[in-house]
N, CA, C and O of each residue as an XYZ file, in Angstrom:
748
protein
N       0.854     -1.180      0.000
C       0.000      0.000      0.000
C       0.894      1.235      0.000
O       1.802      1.383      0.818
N       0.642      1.974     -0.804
C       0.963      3.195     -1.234
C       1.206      4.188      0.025
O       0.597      3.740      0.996
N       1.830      5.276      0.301
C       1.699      6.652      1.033
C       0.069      7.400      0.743
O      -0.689      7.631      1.685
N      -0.260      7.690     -0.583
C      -1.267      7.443     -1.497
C      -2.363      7.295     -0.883
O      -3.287      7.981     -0.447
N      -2.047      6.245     -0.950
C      -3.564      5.183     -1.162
C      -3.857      5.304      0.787
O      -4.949      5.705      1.187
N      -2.908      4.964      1.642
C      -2.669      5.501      3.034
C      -3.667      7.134      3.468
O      -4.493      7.262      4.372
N      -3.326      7.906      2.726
C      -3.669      9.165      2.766
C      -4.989      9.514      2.376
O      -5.549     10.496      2.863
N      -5.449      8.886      1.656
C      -6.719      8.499      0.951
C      -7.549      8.092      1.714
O      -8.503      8.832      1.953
N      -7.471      6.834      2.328
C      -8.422      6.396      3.328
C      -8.208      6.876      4.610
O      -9.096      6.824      5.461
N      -6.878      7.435      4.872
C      -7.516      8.312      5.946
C      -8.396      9.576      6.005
O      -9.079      9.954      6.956
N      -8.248     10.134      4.842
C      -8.940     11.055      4.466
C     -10.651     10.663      4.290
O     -11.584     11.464      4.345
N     -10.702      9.565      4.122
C     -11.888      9.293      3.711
C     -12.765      8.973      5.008
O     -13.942      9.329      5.060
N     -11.907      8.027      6.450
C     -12.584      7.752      7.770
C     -12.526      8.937      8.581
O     -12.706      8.631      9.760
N     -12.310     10.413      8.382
C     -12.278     11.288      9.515
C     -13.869     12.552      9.526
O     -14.326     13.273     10.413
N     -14.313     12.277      7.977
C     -15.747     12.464      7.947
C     -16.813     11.320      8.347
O     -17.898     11.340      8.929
N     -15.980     10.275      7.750
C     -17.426      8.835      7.936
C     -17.343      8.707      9.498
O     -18.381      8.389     10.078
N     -16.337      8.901     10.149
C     -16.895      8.665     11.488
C     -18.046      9.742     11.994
O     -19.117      9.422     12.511
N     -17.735     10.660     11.816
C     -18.776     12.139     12.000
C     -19.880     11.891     11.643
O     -20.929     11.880     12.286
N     -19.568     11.567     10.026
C     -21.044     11.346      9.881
C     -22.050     10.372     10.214
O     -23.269     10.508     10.320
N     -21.102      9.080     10.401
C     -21.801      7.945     10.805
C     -22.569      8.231     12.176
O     -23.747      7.975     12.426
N     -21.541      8.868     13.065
C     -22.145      9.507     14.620
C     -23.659     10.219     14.317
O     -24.709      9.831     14.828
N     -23.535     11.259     13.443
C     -24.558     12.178     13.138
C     -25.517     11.612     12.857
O     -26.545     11.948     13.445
N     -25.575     10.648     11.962
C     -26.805     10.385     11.553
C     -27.409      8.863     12.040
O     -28.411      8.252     11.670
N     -26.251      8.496     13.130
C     -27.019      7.393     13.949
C     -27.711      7.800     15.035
O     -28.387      7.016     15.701
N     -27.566      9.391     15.369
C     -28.228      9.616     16.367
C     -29.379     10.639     16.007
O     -30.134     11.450     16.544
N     -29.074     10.136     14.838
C     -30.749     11.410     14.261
C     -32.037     10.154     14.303
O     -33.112     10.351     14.870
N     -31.630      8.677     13.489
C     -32.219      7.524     13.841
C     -32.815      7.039     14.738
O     -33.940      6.568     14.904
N     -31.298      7.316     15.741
C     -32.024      6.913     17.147
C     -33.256      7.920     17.791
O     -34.293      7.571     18.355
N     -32.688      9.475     17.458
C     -34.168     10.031     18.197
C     -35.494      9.783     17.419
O     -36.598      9.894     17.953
N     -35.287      9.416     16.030
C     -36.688      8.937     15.226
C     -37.400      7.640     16.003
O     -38.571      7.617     16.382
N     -36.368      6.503     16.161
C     -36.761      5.629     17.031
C     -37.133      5.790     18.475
O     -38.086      5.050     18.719
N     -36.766      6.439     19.478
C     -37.338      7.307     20.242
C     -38.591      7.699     20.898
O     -39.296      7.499     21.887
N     -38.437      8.639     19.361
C     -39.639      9.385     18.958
C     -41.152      8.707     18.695
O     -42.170      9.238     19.139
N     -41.168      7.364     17.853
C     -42.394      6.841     17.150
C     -42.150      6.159     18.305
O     -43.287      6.011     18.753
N     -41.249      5.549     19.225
C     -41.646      4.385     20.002
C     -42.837      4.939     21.592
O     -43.863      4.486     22.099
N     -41.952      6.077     21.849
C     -42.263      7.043     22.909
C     -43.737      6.643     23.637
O     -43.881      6.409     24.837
N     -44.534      6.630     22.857
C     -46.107      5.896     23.446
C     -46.266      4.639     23.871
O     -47.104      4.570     24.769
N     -45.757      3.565     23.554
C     -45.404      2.570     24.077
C     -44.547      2.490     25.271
O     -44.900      1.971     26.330
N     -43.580      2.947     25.081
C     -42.599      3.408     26.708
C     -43.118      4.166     28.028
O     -42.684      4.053     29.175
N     -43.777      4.669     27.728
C     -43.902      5.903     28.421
C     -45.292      5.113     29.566
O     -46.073      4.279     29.107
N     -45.338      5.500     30.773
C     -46.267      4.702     32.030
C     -46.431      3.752     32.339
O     -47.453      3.405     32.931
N     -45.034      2.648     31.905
C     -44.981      1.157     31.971
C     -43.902      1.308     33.203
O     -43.551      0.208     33.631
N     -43.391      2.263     33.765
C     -42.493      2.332     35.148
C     -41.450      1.356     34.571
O     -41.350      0.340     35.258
N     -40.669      1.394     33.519
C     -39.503      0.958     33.209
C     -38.188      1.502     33.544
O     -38.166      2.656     33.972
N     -37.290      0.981     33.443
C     -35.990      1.129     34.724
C     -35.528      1.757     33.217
O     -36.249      1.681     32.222
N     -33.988      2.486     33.240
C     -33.331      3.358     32.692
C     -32.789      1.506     32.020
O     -33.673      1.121     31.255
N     -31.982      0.756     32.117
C     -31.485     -0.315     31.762
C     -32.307     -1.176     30.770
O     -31.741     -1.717     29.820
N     -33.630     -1.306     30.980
C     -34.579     -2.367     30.120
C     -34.881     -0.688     28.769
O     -34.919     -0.773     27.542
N     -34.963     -0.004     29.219
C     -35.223      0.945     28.138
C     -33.684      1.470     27.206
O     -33.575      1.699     26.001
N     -32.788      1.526     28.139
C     -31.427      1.125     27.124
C     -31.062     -0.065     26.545
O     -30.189     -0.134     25.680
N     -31.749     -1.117     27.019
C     -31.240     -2.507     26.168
C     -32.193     -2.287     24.824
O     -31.785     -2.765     23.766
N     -33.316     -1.651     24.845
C     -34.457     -1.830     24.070
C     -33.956     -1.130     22.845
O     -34.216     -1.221     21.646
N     -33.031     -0.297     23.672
C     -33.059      0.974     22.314
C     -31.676      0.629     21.606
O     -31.452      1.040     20.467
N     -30.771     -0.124     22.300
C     -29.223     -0.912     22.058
C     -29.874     -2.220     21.105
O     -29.099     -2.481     20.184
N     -30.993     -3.016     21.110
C     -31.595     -3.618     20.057
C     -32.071     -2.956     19.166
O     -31.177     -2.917     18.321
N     -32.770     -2.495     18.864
C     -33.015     -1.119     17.939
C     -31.639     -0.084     16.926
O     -31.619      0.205     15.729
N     -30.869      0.163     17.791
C     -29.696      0.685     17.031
C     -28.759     -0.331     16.340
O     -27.923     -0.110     15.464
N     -29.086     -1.473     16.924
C     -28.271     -2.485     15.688
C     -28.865     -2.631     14.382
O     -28.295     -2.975     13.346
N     -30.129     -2.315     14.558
C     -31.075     -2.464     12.701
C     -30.314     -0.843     12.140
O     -29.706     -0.731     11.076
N     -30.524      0.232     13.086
C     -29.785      1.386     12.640
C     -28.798      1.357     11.732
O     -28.882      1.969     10.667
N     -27.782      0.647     12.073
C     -26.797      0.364     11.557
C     -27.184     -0.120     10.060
O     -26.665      0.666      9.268
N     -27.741     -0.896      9.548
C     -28.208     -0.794      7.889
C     -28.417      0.059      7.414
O     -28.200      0.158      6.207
N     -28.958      1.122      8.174
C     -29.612      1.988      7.219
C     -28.782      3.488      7.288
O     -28.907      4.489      6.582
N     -27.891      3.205      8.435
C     -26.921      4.453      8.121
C     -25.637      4.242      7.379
O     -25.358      5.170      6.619
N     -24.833      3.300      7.412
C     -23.845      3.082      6.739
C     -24.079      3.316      5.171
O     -23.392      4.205      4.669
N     -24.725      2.811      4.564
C     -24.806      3.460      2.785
C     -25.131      4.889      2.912
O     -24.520      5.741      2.267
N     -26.016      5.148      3.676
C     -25.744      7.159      3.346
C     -24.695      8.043      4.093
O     -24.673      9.273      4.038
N     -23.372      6.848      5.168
C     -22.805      7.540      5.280
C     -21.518      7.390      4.376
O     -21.028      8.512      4.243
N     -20.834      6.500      3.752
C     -20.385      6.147      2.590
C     -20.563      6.639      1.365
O     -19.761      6.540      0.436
N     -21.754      7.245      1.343
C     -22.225      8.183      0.095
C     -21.224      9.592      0.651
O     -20.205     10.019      0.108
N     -21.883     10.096      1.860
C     -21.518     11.281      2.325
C     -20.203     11.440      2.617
O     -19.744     12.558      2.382
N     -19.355     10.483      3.140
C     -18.262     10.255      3.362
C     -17.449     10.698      1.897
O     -16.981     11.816      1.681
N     -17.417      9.769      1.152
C     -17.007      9.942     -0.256
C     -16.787     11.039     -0.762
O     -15.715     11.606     -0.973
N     -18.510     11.549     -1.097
C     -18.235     13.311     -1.811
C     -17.651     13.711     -0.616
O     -17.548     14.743     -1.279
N     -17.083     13.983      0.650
C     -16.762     15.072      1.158
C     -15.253     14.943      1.145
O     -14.528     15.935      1.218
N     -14.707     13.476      1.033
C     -13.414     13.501      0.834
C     -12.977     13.806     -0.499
O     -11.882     14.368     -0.468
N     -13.555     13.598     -1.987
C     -12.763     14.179     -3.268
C     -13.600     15.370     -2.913
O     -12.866     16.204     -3.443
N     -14.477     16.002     -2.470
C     -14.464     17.759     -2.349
C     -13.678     18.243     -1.722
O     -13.020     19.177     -2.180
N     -13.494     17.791     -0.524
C     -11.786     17.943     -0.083
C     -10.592     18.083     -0.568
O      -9.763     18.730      0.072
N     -10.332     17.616     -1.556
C      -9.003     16.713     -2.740
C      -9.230     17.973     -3.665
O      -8.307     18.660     -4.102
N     -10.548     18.188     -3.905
C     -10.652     19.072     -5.044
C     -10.467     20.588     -4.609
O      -9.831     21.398     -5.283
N     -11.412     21.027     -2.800
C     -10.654     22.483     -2.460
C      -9.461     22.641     -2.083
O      -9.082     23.811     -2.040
N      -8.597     21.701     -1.737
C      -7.525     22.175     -1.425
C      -6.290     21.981     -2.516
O      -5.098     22.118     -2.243
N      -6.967     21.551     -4.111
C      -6.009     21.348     -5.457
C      -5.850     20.164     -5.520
O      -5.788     19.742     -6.674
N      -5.688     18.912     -4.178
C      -5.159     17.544     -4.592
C      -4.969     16.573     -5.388
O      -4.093     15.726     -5.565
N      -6.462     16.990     -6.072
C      -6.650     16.306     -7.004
C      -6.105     16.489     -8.192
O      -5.718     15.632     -8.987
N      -6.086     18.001     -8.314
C      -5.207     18.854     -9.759
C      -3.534     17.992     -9.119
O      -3.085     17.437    -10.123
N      -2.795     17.786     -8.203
C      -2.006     17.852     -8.537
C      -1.343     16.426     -8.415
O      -0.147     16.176     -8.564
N      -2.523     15.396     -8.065
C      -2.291     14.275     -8.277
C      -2.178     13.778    -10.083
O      -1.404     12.906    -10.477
N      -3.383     14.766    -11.222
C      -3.015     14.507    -12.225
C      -2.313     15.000    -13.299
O      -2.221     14.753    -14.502
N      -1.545     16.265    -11.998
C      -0.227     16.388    -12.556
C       1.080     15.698    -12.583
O       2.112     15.855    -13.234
N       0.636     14.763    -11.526
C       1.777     13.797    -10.913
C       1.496     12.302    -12.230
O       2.280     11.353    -12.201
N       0.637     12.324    -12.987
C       0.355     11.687    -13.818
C      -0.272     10.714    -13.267
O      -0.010      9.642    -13.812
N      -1.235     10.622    -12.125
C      -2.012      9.488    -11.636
C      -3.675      9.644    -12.015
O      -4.263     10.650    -11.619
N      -4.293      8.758    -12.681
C      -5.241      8.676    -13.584
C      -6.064      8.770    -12.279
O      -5.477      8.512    -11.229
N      -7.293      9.095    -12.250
C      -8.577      9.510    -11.501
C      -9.060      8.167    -11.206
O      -9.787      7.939    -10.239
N      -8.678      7.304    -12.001
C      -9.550      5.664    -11.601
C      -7.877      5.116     -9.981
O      -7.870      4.759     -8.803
N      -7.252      5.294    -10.644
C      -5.895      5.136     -9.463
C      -6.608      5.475     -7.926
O      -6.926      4.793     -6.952
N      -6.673      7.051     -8.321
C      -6.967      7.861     -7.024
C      -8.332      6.974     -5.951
O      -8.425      6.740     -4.746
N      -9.130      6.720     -7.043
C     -10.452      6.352     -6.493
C     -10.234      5.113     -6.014
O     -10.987      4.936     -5.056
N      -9.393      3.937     -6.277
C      -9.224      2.693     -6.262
C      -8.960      2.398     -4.872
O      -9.316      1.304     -4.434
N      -8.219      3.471     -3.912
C      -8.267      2.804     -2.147
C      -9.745      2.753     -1.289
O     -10.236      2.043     -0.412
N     -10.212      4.137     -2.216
C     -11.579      3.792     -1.667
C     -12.446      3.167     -1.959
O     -13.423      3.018     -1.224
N     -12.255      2.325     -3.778
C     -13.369      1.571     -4.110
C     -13.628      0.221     -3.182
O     -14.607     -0.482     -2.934
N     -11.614      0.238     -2.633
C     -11.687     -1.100     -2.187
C     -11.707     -1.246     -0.583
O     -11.588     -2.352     -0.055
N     -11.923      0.377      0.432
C     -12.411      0.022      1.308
C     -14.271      0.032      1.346
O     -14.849     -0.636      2.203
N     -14.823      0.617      0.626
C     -15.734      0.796      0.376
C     -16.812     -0.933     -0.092
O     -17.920     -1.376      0.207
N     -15.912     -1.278     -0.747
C     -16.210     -2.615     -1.584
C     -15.696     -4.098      0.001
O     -15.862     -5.317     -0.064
N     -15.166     -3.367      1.041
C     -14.931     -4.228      2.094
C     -16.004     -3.976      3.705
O     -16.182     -4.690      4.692
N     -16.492     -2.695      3.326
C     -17.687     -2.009      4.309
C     -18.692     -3.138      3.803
O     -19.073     -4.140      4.407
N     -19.064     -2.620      2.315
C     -20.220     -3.130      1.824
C     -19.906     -4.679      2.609
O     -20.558     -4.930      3.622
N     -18.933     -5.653      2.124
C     -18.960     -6.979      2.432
C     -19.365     -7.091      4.157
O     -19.789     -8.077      4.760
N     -19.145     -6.067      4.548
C     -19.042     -6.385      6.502
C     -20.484     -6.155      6.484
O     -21.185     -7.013      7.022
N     -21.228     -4.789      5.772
C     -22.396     -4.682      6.059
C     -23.315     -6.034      5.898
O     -24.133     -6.376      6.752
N     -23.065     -6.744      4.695
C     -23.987     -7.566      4.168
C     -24.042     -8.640      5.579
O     -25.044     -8.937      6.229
N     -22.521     -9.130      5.815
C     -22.762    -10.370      6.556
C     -23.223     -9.785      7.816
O     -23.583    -10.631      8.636
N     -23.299     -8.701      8.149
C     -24.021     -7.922      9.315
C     -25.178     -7.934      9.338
O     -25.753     -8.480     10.280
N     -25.874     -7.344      8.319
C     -27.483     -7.519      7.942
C     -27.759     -8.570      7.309
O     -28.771     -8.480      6.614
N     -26.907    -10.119      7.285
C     -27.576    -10.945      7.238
C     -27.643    -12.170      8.251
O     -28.226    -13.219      7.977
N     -26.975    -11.921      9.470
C     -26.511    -13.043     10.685
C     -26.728    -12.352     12.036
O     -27.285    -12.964     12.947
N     -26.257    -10.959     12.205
C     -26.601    -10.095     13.461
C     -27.833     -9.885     13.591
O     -28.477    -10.467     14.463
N     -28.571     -8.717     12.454
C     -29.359     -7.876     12.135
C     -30.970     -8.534     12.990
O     -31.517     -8.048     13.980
N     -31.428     -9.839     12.132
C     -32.634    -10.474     12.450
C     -32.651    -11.037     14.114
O     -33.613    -11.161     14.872
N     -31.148    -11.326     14.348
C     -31.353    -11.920     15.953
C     -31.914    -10.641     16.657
O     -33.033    -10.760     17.157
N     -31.155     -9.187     16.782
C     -31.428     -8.118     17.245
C     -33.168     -7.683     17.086
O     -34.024     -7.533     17.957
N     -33.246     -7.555     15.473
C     -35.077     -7.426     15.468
C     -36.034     -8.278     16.069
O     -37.069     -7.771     16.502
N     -35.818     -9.659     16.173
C     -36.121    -10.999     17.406
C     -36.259    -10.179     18.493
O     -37.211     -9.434     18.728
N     -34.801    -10.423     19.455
C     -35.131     -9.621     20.632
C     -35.534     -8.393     20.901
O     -35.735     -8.198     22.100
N     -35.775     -7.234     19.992
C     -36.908     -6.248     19.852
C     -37.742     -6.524     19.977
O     -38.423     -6.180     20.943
N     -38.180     -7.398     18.932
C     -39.700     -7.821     19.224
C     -39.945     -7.853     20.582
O     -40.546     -6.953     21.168
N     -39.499     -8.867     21.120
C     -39.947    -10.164     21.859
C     -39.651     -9.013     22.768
O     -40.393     -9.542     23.596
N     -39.275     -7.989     23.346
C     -38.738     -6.921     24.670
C     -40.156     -6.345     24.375
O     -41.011     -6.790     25.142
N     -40.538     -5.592     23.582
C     -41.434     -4.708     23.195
C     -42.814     -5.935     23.339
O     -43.917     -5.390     23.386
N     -42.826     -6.976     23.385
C     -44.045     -7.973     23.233
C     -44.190     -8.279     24.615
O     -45.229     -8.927     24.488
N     -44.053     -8.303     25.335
C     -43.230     -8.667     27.094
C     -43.248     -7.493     27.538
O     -43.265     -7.652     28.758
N     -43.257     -5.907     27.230
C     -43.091     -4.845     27.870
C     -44.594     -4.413     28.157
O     -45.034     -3.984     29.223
N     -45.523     -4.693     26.558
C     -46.764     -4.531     26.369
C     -47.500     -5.465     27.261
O     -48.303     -4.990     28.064
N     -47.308     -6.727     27.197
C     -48.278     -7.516     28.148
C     -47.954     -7.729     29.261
O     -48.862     -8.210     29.938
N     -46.837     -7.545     29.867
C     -46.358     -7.597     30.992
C     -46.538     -6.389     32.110
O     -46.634     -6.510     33.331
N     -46.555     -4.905     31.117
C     -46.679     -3.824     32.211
C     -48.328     -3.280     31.039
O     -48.378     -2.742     29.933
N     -48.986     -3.570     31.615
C     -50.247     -2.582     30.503
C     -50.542     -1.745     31.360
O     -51.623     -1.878     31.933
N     -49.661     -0.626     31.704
C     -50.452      0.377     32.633
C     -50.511      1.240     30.813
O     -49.783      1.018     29.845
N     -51.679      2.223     30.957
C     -52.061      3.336     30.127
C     -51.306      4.914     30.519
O     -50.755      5.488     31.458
N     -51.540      5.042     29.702
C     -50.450      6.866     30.263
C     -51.903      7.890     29.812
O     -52.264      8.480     28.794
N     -52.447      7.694     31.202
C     -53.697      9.299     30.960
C     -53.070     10.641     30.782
O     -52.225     11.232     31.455
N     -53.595     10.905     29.892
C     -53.652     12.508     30.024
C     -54.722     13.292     29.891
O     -55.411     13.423     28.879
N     -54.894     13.989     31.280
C     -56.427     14.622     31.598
C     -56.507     15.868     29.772
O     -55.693     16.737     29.461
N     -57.601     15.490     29.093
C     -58.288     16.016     27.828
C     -57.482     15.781     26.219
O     -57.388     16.394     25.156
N     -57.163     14.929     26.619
C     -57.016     14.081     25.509
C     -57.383     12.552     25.186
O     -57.149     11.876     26.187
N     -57.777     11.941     24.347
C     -58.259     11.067     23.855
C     -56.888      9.911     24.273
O     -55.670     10.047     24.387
N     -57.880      8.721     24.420
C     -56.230      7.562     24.454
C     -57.260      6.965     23.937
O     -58.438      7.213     24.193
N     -56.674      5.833     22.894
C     -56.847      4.737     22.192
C     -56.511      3.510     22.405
O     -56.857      2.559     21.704
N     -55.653      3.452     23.614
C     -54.700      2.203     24.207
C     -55.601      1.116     24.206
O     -55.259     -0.060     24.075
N     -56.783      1.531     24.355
C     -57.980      0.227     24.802
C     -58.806     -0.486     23.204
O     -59.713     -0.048     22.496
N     -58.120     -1.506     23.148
C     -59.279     -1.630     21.690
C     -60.122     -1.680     21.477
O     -60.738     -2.619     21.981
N     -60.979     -0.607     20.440
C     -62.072     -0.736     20.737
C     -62.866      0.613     21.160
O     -63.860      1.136     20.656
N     -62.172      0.935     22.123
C     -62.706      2.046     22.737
C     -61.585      3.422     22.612
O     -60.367      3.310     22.479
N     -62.256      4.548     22.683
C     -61.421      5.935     22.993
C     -61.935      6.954     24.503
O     -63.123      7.277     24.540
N     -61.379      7.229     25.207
C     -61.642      7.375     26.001
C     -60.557      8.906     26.444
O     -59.428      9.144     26.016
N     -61.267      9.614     27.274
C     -61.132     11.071     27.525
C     -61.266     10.857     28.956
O     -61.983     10.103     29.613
N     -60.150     11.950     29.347
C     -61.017     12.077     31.470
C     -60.475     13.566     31.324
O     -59.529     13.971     30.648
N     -61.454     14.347     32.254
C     -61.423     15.901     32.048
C     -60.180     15.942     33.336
O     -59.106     16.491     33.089
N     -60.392     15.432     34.451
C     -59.562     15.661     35.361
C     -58.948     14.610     36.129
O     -59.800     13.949     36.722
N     -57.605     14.171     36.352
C     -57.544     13.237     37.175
C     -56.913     13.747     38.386
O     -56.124     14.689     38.312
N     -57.283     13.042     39.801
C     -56.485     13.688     40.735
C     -56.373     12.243     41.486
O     -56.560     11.140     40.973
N     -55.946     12.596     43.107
C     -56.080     11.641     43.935
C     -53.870     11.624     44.437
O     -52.929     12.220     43.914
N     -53.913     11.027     45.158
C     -52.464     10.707     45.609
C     -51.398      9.960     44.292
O     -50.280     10.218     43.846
N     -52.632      8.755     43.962
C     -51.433      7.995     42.925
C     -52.462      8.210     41.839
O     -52.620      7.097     41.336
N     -53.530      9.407     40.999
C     -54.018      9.702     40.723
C     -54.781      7.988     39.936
O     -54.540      7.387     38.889
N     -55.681      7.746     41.024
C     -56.319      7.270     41.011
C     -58.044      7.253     40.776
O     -58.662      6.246     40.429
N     -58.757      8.801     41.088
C     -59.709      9.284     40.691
C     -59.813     10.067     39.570
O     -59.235     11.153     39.531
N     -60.389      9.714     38.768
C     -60.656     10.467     37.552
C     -62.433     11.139     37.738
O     -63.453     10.744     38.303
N     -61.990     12.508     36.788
C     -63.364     12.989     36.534
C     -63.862     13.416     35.482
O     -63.132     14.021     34.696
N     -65.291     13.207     35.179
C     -65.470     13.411     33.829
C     -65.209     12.964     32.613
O     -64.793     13.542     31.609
N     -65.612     11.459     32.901
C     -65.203     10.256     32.375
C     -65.631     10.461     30.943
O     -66.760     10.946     31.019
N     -65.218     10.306     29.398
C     -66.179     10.214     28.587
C     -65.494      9.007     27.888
O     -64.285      9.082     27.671
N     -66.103      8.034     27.565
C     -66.239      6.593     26.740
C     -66.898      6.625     25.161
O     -68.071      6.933     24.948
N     -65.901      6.242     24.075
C     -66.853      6.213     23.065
C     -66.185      5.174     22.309
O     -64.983      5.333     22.098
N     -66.884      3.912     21.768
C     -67.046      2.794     20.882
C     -66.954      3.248     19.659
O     -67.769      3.963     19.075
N     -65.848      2.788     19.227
C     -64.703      3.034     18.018
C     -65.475      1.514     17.352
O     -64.884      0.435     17.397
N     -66.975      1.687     16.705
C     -67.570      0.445     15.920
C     -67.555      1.378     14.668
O     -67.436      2.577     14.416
N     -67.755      0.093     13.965
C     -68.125      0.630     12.526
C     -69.532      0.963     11.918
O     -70.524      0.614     12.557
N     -69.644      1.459     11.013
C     -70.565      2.400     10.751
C     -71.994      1.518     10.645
O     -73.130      1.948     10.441
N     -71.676      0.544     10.792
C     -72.857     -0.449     10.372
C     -73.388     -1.129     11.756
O     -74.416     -1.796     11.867
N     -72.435     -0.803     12.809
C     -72.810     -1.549     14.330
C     -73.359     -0.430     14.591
O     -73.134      0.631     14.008
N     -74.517     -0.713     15.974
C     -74.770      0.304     17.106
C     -73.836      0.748     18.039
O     -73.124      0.179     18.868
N     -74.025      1.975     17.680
C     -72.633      2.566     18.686
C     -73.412      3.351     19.912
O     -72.764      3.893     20.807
């Protein structure tokens, strides 16, 4: 291996780590985010909700690595290109397919790690997602009220409480109940 070709891929891992960081944690707050209703009034410990989300960020991992490899890429020959490198690599008489060739072939060795990643890791991790999230639901079914808004948690039904109070807010007031039937049942 070249000085070159050395210089190249380092040039190429000091954005992909950044970016890989960046945009695994934009994922993770999406995941987060849509999961959040499910989590939320099941009195789960900081640990079962980090394992949940440490299963979850391993599927992450598919789906950030190709857009950070994309991003990675252009930012290293835009690099090459603002600071001349590239002009003066093909002044040095090294053809543009040369230049590209350390990264086709770490790039072409990601891809290989990704595949056997998303095809032997990936499904065990979505398994134990499941199965955490299937066990979290039937195991803790407390509901998360919120006095004037609608919850749906109950199938079947939608349900509203104007006020809840009490010590472990246990009294509710102003109960309203309504049967989520279809247009053809008595509701």
């Amino acid at each position: 291996m070249k000085k070159l070709d050395q210089y190249i891929i380092k040039t190429f891992f000091g954005p992909f780590l950044f970016i890989f960081s960046v945009l695994f944690f934009i994922f993770i707050v999406n995941i987060i985010w849509t999961q959040m209703s499910q989590l939320t009034g099941k009195g789960l410990t900081y640990w079962e909700i980090s394992k949940f989300l440490f299963y979850l960020g391993i599927n992450v991992v598919s789906m950030v690595l190709p857009l950070t490899i994309l991003l990675s890429s252009i930012m290293t020959f835009g690099d090459f290109g603002e600071r001349y490198e590239l002009a003066a690599m093909k002044a040095a008489g090294i053809s543009l397919v040369r230049v590209m060739m350390p990264l086709f072939i770490t790039v072409s060795f990601l891809a290989g790690i990704l595949f056997l990643f998303s095809n032997n890791v990936i499904p065990d991790f979505q398994r134990k997602a499941k199965n955490m999230m299937f066990n979290i639901i039937s195991s803790k079914p407390a509901i998360n009220f919120t006095p004037g808004v609608f919850i749906d948690q109950i199938s079947g039904y939608s349900v509203k409480f104007d006020k809840i109070y009490g010590e472990k807010g246990e009294k509710l007031e102003g109960v309203f109940l309504h049967n989520n039937a279809s247009s053809y049942d008595d509701q």
